[in-house]
N, C-alpha and C positions, 0 to 999 in steps of 0.2 A: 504494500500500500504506500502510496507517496503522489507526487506531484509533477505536472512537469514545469519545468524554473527556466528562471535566464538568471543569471548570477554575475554582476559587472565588479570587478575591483580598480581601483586607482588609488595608486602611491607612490609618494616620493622617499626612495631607500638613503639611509644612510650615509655618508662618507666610511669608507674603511670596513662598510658590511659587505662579505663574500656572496657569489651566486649559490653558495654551499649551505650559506646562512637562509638566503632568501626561499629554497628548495627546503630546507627543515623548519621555515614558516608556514609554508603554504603546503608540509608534508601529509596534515589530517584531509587535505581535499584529493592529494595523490594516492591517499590510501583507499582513500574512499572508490576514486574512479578505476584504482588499479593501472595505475603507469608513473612514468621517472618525471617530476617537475625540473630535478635538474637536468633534464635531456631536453625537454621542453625549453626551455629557459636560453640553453645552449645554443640548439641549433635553432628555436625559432619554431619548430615544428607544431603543426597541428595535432591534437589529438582526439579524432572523432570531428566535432564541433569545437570541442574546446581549445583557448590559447591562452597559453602564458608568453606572454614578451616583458623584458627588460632592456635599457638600455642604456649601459655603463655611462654614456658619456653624460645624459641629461641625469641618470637615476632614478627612471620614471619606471614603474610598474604598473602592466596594465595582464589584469587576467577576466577571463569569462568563460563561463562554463554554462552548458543546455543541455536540455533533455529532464528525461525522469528521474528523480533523488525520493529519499524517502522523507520521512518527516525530523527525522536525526539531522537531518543537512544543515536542519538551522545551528543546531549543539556543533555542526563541525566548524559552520562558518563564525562562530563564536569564538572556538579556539583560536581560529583562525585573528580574528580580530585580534585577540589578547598576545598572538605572538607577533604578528603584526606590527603591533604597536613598541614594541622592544627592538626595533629594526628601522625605523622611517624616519627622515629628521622635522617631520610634521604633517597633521592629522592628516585622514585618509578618510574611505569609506566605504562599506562593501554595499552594493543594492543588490537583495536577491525579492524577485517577481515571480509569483505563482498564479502560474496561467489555468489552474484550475477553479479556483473561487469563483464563485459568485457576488463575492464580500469583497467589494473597492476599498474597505480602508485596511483589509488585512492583506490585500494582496502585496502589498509593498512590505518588505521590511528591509531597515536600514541600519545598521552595525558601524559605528565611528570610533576609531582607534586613531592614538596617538603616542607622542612620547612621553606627556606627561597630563593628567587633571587638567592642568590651568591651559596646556595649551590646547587640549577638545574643548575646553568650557568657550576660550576664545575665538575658536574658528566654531563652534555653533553660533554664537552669538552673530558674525561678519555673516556666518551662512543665510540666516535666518534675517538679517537685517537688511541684506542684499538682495533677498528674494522676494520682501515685504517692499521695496523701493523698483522693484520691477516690476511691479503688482501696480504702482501712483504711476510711471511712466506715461501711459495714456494720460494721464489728467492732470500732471504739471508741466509747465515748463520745462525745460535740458537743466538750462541753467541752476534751478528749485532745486534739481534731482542731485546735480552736481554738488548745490550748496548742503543738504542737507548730507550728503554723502560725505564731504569734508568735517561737518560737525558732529556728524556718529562716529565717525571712525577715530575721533582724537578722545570719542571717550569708552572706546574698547579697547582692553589692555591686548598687548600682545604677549603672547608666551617666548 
């Protein structure tokens, strides 16, 4: 019994973190599918549907994974999240979408890891204020959008 998912991840890894390292972050969803992340990783290659890419020079992590999982996927991609977050040098977020609901507010869930509390507290905050001022776009001015965007962001801290 399970679901069938779309599962998007994006992250920005470390300085000084191995592809060794980033393959025994991401090893509960290898385990899970039954294949090498760090081969994935390596060559680039597809797996099924699924891909994992990194890329040393920017440090960007980008994985996705489809098809059917069970209901555990959520518990894996949780792990995932928490080692995740030991690895990145700032927040991330995994979005996994279940395409079997009928329930629009469950179908989404969202897992946000980082490197530390204050710096997820921080980037929820930019997230969520940044997507509340793209919400006014139609009905202020550029300029409004612009000014109020200069005077939220000098009073959210940064991590």
């Amino acid at each position: 019994m399970g679901f069938s998912h779309t599962m998007r991840l994006k992250a920005r890894i470390a300085p000084g973190v191995t592809v060794e390292d980033i393959a025994e972050a991401l090893h509960p969803i290898a385990e899970y599918n039954l294949y090498s992340v760090f081969d994935a990783l390596v060559s680039g290659e597809r797996y099924v549907d699924d891909e994992f890419l990194f890329d040393p020079g920017t440090r960007e992590l980008s994985v996705a994974t489809y098809g059917k999982v069970g209901y555990n996927y959520y518990d894996i991609l949780e792990e995932v999240a928490d080692r995740l977050g030991r690895i990145v040098s700032e927040p991330g977020e995994i979005w996994l979408y279940d395409h079997d609901t009928g329930d629009i507010e469950n179908a989404k869930c969202v897992f946000v890891f980082g490197p530390s509390e204050e710096a997820i507290k921080a980037y929820l905050a930019r997230r969520d204020i940044e997507a509340g001022l793209r919400l006014m776009e139609p009905h202020l001015a550029p300029e409004t959008i612009a000014a109020i965007r200069r005077l939220v962001g000098t009073a959210i801290p940064t991590a």
